[in-house]
Structures are given as structure tokens and as C-alpha cells.
N, C-alpha and C positions, 0 to 999 in steps of 0.2 A: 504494500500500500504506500504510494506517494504522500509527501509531506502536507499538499493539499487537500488529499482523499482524509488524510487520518485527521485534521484540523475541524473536517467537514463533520464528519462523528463525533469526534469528541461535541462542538455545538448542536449537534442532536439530541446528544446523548444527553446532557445540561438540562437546554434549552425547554425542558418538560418540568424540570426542576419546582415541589412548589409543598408550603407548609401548610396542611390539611388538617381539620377537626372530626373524630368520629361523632358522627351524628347522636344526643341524650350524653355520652359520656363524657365529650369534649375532650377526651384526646388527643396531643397533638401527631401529626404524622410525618415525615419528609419524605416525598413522593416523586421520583424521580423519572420513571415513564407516565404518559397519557393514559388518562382512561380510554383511550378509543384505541392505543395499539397494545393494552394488555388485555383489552375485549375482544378485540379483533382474535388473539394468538389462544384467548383459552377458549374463544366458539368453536377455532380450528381442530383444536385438542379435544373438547367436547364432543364436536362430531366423528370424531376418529374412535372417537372411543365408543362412543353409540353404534355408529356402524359394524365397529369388530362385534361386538355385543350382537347385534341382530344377524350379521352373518354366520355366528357360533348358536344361533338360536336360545339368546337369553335375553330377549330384550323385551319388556311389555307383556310376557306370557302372564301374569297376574294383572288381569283386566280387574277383575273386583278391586284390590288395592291400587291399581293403576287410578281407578275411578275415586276412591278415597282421598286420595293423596292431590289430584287434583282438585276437588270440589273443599280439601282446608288450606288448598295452598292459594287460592284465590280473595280469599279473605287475609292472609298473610300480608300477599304483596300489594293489597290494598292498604293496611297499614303501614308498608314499607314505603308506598308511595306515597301518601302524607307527612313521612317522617325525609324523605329523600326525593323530593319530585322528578331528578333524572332518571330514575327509576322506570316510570311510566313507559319510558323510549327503551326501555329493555325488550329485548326480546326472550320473555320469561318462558322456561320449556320442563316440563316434568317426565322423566320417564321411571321404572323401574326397570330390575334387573335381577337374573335368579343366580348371579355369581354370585357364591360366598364370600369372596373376598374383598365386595364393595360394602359399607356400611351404610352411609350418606355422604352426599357431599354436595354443595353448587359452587359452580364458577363463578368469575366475574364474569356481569352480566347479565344472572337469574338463570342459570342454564343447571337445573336438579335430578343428581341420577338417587335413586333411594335402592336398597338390597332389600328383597323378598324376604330372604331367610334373616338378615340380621331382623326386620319387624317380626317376623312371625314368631322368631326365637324368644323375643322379649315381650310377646303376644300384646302387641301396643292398642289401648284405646284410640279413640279417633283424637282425644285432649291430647293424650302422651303421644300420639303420632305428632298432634301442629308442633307440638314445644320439640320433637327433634327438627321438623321441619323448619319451625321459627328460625333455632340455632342455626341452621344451614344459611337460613335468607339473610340473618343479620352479619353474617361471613361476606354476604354481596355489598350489602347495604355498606359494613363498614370498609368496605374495599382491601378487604386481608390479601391477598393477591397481587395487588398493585403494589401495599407494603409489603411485602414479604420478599418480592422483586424486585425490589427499591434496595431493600438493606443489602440483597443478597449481591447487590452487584457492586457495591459499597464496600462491603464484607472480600469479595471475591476479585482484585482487581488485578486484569486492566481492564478500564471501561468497555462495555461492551453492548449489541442491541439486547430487545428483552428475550428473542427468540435464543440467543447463547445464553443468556442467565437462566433460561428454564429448563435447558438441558443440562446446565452444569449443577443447579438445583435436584432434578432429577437424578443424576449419576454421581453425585459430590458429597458422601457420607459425612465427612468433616463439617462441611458447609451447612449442613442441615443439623448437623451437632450445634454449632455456634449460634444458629438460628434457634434454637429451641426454645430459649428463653422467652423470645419477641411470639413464638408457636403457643407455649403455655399461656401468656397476656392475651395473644388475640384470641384461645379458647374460651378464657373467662367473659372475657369481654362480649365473644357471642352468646355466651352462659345466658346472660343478664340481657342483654339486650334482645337476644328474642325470645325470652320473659316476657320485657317488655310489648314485642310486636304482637306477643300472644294474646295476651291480656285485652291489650287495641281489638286486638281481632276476636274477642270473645269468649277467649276459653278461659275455662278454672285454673287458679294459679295452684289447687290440692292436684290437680292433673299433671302440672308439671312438677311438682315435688316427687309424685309416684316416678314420672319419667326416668329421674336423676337416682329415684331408687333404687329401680329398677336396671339403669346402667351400672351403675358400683355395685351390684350382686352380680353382673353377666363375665361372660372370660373375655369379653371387649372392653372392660373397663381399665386393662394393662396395656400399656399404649407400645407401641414397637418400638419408639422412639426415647428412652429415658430424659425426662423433662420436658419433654413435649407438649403434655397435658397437666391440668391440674388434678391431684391426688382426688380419686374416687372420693372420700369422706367430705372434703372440703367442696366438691360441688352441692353435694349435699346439703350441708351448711347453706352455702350460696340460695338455694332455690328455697330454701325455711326461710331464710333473712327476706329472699326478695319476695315472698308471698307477704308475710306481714308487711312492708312498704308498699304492694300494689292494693292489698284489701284491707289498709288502713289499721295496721295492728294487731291484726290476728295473730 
């Protein structure tokens, strides 16, 4: 790469550069790619990943949950989108999937794959389903992805686009050790906030305490990653504490 070419990047790479609030918690953030090209890179992933799914014949085969999971997630991203009005211009997508080794997750974006077996394992109400879901959408809402991306290239340098931070992400054990810490905060931080989106959206905040309960009893609640997540017990805590703050003391 010429002196020119590499000058050209680095102002790219900058140039995105910008100090962000998570939406109710007011967190600050440093944000160093667009949200329109780390949406753009996780639809692409998204759909790669959806597709291998449907090609392997695991995508959508639980239409009953499929249909659940859409009719609480519509009320979600209704609160999501009062609380974040870019939102709205998301193009929000639900599917499931009967791999075992997906739990839940959404991209940036609003782009939600949910695992058959991890719901059925934890035989989830339609409450303790929204509050996993909640947790997923406030993953979007606060833009954990964009930060994650941000540090990581921070973290991992020499500068570079977001599409090499996501593979060095992906393949970079070390990297994602170091990150762990920033992984546990933005877990909590989804903990609670889509609590909160739940709540907006209507369900029982005892639904989501069962949820958390029910997670810290399952062989999911040991996360692969040591520090990653915050300690099974203490989400717990967290969903007690935030029920009494959402129903006023209880």
C-alpha cells in the first residue's frame, strides 16, 4: 500500500470517530466505525449464517415458537423504538433454529436468531421468553457490536476496516480475552435494560426474575469464555433489584 493509499485509511478509519450515550443508562461509549458499515457487515454475517442454517435444514422448523417469538418481539421493538427512534429504519428479522449450539443472539441492526432446544430446555413462558428476547434487542438498541468493534481495533492495532476487526475478533482468543471485561458490562447492561424494554412492552417483571432463575440453574449459565458474563447469582440479584425499581418497591 502506497503512502497515499495508507493516509486514505487511516482518515477512514478516524473519521467515524465519535463519543456515544447508551440509551436509560447513559453510558459513555467511543465509537469508532458507522453504524451503517457495522450494519451493513453483521446483515452480511447474518444472512450467511441463516442461509447455512436453512441449507442444513435447521432453520424455522418450529413454526409454533417461530410464531411466538414473533408476535412478543413486536411489542419489544416497539419499545425499542421509543427509546431509540433509529430503530424504526431497522430492518428487524426473527428467525429460529434447531442447532444446539445457538442460544440467542441479535445483531446490529435487529437481525434475531433464537435456538429451539436452548427455549424448550428451559421450557420458557411467553414473559421469560420476551425478557430473553428483551436482552437480545437491548444488545441492538445499545449498539454492543459497534462497541465491541470499536475497542477491538483499539485493542488490536494496526488500524484497520471493520470487516478485519471481525475476523481477527473471531479467530483472536487473546483479543477476546482482553475484551471480556467490556463482554461482562455490556451483559449487565443488557440484563437491565431489556428489563426495562420488557416492562414498556408489558410483561411481568416476577417473569423475568423466573427467567434469570431459570438461567443460573441451566448448564448454559457457564459461559465459555471466563469473564465474559456476569456470575449466574448476581444476575439474579440484578432482576430482584430491578423488579422492585420497575413495580415500585416490591
Amino acid at each position: 500500500m502506497n503512502m497515499v493509499a495508507a493516509g486514505c485509511l487511516v482518515v477512514c478509519l478516524v473519521s467515524h470517530h465519535a463519543l456515544a450515550q447508551v440509551p436509560e443508562t447513559g453510558r459513555f461509549q467511543e465509537l469508532s466505525f458507522s453504524a451503517e458499515e457495522v450494519g451493513a457487515h453483521m446483515e452480511d454475517r447474518y444472512i450467511d449464517q441463516v442461509a447455512g442454517l436453512a441449507a442444513a435444514g435447521k432453520l424455522d422448523q418450529d413454526r409454533v415458537l417461530l410464531e411466538r417469538l414473533r408476535r412478543i418481539a413486536d411489542g419489544l421493538v416497539a419499545a425499542a423504538v421509543a427509546l431509540k427512534p433509529e430503530a424504526a429504519l431497522w430492518q428487524w428479522e426473527v428467525h429460529t433454529t434447531s442447532d444446539p449450539g445457538v442460544d440467542a443472539l441479535c445483531m446490529a441492526g435487529g437481525k434475531i436468531l433464537v435456538g429451539s432446544t436452548f427455549v424448550h430446555a428451559l421450557a420458557l413462558t411467553d414473559g421469560e421468553l420476551a425478557t430473553l428476547l428483551a436482552h437480545e434487542v437491548a444488545h441492538a438498541v445499545a449498539e454492543h457490536h459497534r462497541e465491541t468493534l470499536s475497542e477491538a481495533m483499539f485493542l488490536n492495532r494496526p488500524l484497520a476496516p471493520v470487516d478485519v476487526v471481525m475476523e481477527r475478533l473471531d479467530t483472536d482468543l487473546s483479543l477476546q480475552m482482553r475484551l471480556a471485561r467490556l463482554s461482562s458490562l455490556q451483559e449487565s447492561e443488557a440484563d437491565q435494560l431489556g428489563m426495562l424494554l420488557a416492562h414498556r412492552a408489558g410483561w411481568r417483571a416476577d417473569d423475568m426474575v423466573s427467567f434469570y432463575r431459570k438461567l443460573a440453574a441451566s448448564d448454559t449459565a457457564a459461559p465459555l469464555l471466563p469473564g465474559a458474563y456476569p456470575a449466574p447469582a448476581s444476575r439474579v440479584s440484578m432482576a430482584q433489584g430491578m423488579r422492585r425499581l420497575l413495580e415500585g418497591g416490591r
